[in-house]
KOLKETOR-217936 format. One record per residue: residue number from 1; residue in one letter; z, x, y of N, C-alpha, C in turn. Coordinates in steps of 0.02 Angstrom, whole numbers. Example, Ala and Ser with C-alpha at 12.3 -4.5 7.8 and 13.67 -1.06 7.14 Angstrom:
BEGIN
   pos   code     n_zz     n_xx     n_yy    ca_zz    ca_xx    ca_yy     c_zz     c_xx     c_yy
     1      A      390      660     -284      390      615     -225      390      660     -165
     2      S      354      642     -112      357      684      -53      394      645        2
END
This chain:
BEGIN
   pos   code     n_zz     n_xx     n_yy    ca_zz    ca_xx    ca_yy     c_zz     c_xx     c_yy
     1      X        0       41      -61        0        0        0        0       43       63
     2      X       34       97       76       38      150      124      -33      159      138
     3      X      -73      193       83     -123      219      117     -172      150      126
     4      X     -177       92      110     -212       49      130     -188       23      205
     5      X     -130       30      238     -114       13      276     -123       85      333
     6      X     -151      152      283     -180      201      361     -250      188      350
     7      X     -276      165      312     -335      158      308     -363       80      353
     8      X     -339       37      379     -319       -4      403     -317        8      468
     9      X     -281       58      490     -260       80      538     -312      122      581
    10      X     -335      165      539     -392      209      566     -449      168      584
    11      X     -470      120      552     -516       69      543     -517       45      622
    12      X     -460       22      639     -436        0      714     -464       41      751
    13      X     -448      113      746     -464      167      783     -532      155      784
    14      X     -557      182      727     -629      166      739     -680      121      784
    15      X     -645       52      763     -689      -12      767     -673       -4      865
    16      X     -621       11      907     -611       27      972     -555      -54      979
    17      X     -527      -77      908     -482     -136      911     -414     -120      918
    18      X     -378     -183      913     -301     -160      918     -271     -218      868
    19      X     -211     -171      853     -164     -234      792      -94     -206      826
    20      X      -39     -236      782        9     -214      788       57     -187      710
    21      X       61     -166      714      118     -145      684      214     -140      681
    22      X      237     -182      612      315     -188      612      325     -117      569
    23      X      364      -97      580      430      -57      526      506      -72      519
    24      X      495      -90      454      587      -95      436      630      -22      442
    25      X      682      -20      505      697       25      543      770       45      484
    26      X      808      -14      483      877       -7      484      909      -75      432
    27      X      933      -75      398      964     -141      350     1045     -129      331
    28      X     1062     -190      325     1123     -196      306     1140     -250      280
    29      X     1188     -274      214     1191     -320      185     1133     -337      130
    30      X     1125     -392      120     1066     -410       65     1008     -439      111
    31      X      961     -392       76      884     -397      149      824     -388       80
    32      X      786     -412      106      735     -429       52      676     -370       42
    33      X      677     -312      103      642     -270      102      680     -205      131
    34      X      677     -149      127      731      -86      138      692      -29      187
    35      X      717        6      226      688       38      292      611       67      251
    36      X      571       76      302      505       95      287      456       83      284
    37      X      466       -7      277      440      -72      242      402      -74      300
    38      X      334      -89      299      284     -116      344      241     -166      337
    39      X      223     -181      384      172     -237      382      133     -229      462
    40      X       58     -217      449       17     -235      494      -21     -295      526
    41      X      -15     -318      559      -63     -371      607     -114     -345      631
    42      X     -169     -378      582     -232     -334      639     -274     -378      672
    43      X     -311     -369      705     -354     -397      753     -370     -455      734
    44      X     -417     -478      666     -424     -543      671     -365     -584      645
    45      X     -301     -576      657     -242     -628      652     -194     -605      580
    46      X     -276     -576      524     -232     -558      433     -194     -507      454
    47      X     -131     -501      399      -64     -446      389      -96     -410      335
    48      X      -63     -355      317      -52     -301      258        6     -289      273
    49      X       20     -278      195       82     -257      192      134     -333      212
    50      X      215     -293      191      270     -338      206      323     -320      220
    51      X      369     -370      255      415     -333      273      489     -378      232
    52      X      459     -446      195      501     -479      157      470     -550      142
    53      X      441     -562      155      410     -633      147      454     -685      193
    54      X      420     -761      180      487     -814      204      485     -823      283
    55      X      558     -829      289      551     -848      368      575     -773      389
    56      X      581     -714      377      597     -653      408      528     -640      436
    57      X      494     -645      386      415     -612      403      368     -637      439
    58      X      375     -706      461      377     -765      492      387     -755      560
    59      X      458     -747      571      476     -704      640      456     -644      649
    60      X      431     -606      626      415     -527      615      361     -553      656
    61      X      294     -589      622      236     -599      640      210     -619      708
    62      X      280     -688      727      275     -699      785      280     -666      847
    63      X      339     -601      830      351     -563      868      280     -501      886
    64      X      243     -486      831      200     -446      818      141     -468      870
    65      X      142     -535      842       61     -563      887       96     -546      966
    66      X      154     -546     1009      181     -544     1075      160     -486     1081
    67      X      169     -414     1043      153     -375     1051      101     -330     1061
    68      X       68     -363     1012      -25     -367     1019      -31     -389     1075
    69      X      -22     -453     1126      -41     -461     1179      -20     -420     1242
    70      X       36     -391     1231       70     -382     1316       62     -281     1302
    71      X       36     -272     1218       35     -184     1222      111     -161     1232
    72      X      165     -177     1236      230     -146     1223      261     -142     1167
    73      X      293      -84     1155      345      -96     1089      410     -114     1102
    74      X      442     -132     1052      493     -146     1052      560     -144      983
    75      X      595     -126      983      683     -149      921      665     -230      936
    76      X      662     -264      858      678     -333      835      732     -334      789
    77      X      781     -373      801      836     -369      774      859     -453      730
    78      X      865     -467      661      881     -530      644      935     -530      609
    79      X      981     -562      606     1039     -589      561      994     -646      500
    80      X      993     -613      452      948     -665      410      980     -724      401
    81      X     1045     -733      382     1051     -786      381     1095     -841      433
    82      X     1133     -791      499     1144     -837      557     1059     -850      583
    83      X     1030     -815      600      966     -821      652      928     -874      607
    84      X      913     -876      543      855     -877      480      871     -938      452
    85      X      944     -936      437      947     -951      377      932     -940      322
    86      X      948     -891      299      907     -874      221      981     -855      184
    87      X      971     -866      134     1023     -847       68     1046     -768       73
    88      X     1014     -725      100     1039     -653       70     1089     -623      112
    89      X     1074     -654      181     1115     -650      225     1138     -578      253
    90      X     1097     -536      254     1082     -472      286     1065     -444      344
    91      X     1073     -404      363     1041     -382      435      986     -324      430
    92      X      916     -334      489      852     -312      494      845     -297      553
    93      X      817     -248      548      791     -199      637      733     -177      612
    94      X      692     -191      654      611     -183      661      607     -152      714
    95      X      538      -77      724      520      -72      766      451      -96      763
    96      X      435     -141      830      368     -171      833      338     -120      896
    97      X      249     -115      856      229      -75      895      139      -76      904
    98      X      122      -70      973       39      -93      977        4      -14      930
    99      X      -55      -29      898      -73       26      865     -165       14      874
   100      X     -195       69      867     -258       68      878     -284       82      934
   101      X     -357       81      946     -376      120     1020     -350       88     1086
   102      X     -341      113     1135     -313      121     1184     -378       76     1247
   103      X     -400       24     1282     -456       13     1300     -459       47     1358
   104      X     -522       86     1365     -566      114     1417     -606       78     1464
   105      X     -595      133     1518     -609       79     1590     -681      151     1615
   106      X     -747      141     1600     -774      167     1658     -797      152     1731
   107      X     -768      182     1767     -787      176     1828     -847      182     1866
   108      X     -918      177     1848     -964      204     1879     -982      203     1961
   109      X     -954      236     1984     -948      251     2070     -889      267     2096
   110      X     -880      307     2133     -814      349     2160     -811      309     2228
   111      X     -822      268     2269     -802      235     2314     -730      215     2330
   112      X     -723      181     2376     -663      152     2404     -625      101     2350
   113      X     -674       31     2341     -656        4     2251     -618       37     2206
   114      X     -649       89     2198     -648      140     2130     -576      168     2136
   115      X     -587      185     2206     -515      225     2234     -453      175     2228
   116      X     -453      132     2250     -391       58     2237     -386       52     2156
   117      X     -437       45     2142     -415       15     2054     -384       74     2014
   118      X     -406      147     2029     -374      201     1971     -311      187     2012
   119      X     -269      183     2050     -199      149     2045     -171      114     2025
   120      X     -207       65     2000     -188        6     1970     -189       15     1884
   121      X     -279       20     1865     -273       18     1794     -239       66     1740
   122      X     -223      148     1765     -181      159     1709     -127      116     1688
   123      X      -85       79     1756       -8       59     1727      -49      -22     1676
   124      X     -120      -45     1671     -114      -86     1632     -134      -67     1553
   125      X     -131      -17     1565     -157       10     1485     -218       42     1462
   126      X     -249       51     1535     -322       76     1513     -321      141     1508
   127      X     -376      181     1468     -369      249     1485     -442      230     1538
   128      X     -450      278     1608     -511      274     1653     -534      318     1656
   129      X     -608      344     1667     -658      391     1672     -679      368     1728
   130      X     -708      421     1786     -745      374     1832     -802      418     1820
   131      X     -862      417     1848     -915      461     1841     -941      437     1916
   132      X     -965      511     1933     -994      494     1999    -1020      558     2009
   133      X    -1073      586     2036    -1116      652     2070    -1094      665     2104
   134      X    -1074      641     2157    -1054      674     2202     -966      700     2202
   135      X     -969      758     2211     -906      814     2183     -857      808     2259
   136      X     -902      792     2322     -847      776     2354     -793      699     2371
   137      X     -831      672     2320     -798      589     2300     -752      591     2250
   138      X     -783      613     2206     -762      640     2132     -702      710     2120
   139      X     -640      689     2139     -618      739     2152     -526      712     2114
   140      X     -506      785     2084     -424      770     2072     -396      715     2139
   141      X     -397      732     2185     -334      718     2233     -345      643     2240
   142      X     -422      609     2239     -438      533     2238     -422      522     2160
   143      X     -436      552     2116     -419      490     2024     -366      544     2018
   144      X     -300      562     2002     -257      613     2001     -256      582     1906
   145      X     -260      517     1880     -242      475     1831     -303      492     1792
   146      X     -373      509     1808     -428      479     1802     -455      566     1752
   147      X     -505      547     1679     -548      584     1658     -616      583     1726
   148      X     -636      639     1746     -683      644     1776     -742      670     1771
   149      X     -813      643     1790     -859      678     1763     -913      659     1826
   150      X     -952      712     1832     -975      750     1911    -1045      720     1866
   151      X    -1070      652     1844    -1151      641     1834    -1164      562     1841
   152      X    -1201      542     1873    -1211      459     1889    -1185      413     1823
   153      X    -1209      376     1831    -1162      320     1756    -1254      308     1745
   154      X    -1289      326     1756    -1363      314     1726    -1356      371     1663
   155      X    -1345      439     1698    -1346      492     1641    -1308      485     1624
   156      X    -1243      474     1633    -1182      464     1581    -1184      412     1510
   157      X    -1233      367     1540    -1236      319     1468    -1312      353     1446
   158      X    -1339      380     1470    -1407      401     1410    -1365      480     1361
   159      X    -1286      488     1388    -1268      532     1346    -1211      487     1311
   160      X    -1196      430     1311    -1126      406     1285    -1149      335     1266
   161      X    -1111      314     1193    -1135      276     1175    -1062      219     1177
   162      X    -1063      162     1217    -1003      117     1237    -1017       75     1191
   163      X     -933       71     1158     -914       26     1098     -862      -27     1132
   164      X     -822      -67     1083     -795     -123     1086     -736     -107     1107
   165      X     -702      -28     1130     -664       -8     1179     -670       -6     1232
   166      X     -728       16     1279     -749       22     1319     -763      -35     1361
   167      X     -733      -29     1439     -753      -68     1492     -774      -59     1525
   168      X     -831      -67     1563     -886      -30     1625     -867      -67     1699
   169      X     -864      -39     1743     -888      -61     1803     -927      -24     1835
   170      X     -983      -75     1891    -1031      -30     1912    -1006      -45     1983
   171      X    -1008       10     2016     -980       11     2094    -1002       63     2112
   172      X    -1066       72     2106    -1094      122     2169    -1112      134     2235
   173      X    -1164      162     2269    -1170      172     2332    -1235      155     2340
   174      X    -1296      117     2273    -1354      138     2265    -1374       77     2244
   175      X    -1409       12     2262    -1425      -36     2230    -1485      -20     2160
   176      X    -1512       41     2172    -1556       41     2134    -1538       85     2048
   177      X    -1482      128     2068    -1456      137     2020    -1398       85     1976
   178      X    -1371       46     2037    -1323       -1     2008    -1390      -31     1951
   179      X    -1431      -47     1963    -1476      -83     1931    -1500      -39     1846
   180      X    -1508       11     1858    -1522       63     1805    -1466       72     1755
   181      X    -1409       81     1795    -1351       61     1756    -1341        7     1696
   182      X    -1347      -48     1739    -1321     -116     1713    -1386     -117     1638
   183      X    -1444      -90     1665    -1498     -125     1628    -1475      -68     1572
   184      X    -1459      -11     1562    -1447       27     1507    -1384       12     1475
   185      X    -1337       -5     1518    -1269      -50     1493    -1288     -110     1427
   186      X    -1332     -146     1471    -1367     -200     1412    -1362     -178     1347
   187      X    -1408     -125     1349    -1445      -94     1268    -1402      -65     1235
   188      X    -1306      -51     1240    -1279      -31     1216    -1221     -105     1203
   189      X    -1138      -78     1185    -1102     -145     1147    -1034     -122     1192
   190      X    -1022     -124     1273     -963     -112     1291     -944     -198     1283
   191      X     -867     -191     1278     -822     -245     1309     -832     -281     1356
   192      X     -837     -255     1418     -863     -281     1475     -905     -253     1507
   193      X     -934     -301     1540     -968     -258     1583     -988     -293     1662
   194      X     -955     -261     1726     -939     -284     1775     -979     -258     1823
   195      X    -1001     -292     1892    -1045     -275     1940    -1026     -295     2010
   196      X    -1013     -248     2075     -988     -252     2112    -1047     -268     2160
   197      X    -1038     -324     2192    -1088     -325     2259    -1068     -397     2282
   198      X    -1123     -425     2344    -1118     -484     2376    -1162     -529     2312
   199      X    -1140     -583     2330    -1172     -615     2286    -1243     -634     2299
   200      X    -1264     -629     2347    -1346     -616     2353    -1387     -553     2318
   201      X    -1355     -495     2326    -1378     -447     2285    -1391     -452     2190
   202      X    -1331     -477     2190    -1309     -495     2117    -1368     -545     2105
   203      X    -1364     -591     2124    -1442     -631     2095    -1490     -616     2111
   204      X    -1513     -582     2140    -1570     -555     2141    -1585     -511     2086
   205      X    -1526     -449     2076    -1525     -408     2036    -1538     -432     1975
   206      X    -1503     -482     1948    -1490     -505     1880    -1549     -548     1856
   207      X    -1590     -583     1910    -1657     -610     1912    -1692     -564     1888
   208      X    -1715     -497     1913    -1753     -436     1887    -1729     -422     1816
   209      X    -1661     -416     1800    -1640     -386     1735    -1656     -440     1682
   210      X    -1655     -513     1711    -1685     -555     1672    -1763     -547     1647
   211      X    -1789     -527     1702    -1850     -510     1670    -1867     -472     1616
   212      X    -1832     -411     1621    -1845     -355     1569    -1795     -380     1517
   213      X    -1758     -397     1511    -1700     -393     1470    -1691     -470     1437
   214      X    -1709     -518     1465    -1691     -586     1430    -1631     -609     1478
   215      X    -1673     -666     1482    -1608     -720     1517    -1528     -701     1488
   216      X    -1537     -720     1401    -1455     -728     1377    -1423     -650     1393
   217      X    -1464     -577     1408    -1408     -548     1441    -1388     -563     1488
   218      X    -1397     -612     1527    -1354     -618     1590    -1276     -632     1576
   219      X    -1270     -677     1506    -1207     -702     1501    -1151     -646     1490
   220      X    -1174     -586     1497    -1150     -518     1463    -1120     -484     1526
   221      X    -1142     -523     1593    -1138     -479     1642    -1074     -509     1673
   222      X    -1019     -506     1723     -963     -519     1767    -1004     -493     1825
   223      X    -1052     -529     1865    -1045     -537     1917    -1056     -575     1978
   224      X    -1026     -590     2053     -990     -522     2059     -927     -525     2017
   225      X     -899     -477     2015     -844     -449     1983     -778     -486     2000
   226      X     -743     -488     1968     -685     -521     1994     -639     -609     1982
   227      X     -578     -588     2001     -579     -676     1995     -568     -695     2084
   228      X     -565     -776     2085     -571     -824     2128     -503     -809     2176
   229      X     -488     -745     2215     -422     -761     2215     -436     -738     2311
   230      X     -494     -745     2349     -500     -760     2425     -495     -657     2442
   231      X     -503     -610     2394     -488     -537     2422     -526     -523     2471
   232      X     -512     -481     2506     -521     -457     2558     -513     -384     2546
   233      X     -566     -341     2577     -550     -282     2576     -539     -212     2512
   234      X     -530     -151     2501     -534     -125     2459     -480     -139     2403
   235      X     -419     -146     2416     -367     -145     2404     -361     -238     2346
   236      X     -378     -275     2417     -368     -328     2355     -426     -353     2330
   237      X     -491     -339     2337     -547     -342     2291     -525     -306     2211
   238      X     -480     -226     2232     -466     -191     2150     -417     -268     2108
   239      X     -368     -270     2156     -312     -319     2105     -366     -390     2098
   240      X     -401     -399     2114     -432     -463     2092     -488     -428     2032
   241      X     -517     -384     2026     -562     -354     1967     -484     -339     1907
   242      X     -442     -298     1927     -380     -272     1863     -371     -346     1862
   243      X     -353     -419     1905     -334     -464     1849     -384     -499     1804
   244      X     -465     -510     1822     -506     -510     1779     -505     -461     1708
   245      X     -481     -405     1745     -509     -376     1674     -437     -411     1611
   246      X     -369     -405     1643     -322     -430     1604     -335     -499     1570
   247      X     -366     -540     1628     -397     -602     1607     -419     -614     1544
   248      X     -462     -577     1549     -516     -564     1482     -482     -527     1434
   249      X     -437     -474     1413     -409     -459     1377     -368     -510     1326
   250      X     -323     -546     1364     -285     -608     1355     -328     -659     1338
   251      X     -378     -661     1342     -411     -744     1339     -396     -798     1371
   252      X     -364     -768     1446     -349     -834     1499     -416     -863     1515
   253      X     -399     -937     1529     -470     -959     1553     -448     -974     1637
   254      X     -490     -933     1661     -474     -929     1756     -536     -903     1772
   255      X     -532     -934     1842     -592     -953     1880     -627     -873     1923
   256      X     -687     -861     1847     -718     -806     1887     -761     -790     1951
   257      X     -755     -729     1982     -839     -726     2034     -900     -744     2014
   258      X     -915     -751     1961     -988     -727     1925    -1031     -777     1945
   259      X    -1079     -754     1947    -1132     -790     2007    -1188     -842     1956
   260      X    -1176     -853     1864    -1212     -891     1831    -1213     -953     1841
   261      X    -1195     -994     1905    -1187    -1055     1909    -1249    -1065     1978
   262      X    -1261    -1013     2001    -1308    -1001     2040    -1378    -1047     2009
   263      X    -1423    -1105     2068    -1457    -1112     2015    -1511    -1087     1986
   264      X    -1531    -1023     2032    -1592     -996     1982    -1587     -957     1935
   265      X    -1503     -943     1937    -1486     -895     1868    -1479     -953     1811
   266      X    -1458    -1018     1821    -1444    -1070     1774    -1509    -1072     1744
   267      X    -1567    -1100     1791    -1645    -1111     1770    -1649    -1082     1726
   268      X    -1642     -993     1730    -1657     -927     1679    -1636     -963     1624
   269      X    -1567     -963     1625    -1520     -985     1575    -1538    -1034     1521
   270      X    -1567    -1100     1543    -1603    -1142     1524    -1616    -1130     1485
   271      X    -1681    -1088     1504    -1748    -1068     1490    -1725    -1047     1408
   272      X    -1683    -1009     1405    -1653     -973     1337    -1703     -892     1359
END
């Protein structure tokens, strides 16, 4: 069971998913499973492994899925049979814990945007890259948090291939590369994939990418970027993109920027 449960685990790694993971920490009294004891939650909802069956494992699980959502660990502690009720009437300490890849945030553009959000998204869990050419944008003292890399997000994705970890934003200085971007973004499988502009630009843009690319990528696209929340400025444009992106992590349903209600992007849409 061990090694099906690292094999399991790596799998996560791989796939760019996340589960959680219990361990039986600590016992006392009569407990149905003894320190060591694990059980995984993985991504699509199934366990491996156990940590006792019944209603211990029950609460284990519930606690597990919290953890999966919010990315913290934590000591779970039950009295089996004050908390439970169960016959054996023992005591259980679990450490619960998020396991698997870590989700990635690229930044494509070193701007002012760019500059607000690497403050924000490490503390939500992302690891961030920004990529940008220009070395006097692109610099320690602006991403101090941030992997950095001195080449547009055009060459960066004809060298990197974005998986189901990976989150993109495009926030450049260049409508015509934002465009080169997004359209090579398409042909690969990030998580998200986000686009910073007025919303006139954005349909226009996405009209063209419809052309080459097919209407149904549009549904692929967030933009503009962001949720509905009146920002203003560099500062709260970032916290309105970091709560989209949390948005979407969580599976809240809240009211995005994205410009598909537009009606000549709908027409596209139609169209199939």
């Amino acid at each position: 069971m061990q090694e099906r449960l690292l094999q399991a685990m790596q799998a996560l790694f791989a796939s760019g998913q996340r589960g959680a993971l219990a361990t039986v920490v600590r016992t006392s009294g009569s407990t149905p499973q003894q320190p060591g004891a694990r059980m995984l939650l993985c991504a699509d909802g199934s366990l491996l492994g156990t940590v006792g069956g019944g209603a211990i494992e029950s609460a284990v699980r519930t606690r597990l899925e919290a953890v999966l959502a919010d990315g913290t660990s934590e000591l779970f502690v039950r009295e089996l049979g004050h908390d439970l009720g169960m016959c054996c009437g023992g005591r259980m300490e679990f450490f619960l814990e998020p396991v698997g890849a870590v989700p990635r945030l690229w930044l494509c553009g070193a701007g002012h945007i760019a500059q607000a959000l690497a403050r924000v998204v490490p503390s939500l869990g992302f690891e961030l890259v920004v990529c940008d050419a220009r070395e006097e944008l692109n610099d320690e003292a602006r991403f101090p948090s941030a992997r950095r890399e001195l080449l547009d997000g055009d060459e960066l994705l004809k060298q990197t291939a974005l998986g189901a970890r990976d989150w993109l934003l495009i926030t450049t200085h260049d409508h015509a590369l934002d465009e080169r971007i997004l359209e090579r973004a398409l042909s690969q499988a990030p998580r998200y994939i986000g686009l910073v502009g007025s919303r006139r630009k954005v349909v226009r843009l996405l009209e063209r990418i419809a052309q080459r690319c097919g209407p149904l990528a549009l549904e692929r696209v967030y933009a503009p970027v962001g949720l509905v929340l009146g920002a203003v400025g560099p500062e709260e444009i970032a916290i309105s993109i970091a709560a989209e992106l949390v948005a979407l992590r969580r599976g809240a349903e809240v009211p995005h920027m994205r410009a598909l209600d537009d009606p000549r992007l709908r027409k596209l849409l139609e169209r199939g």
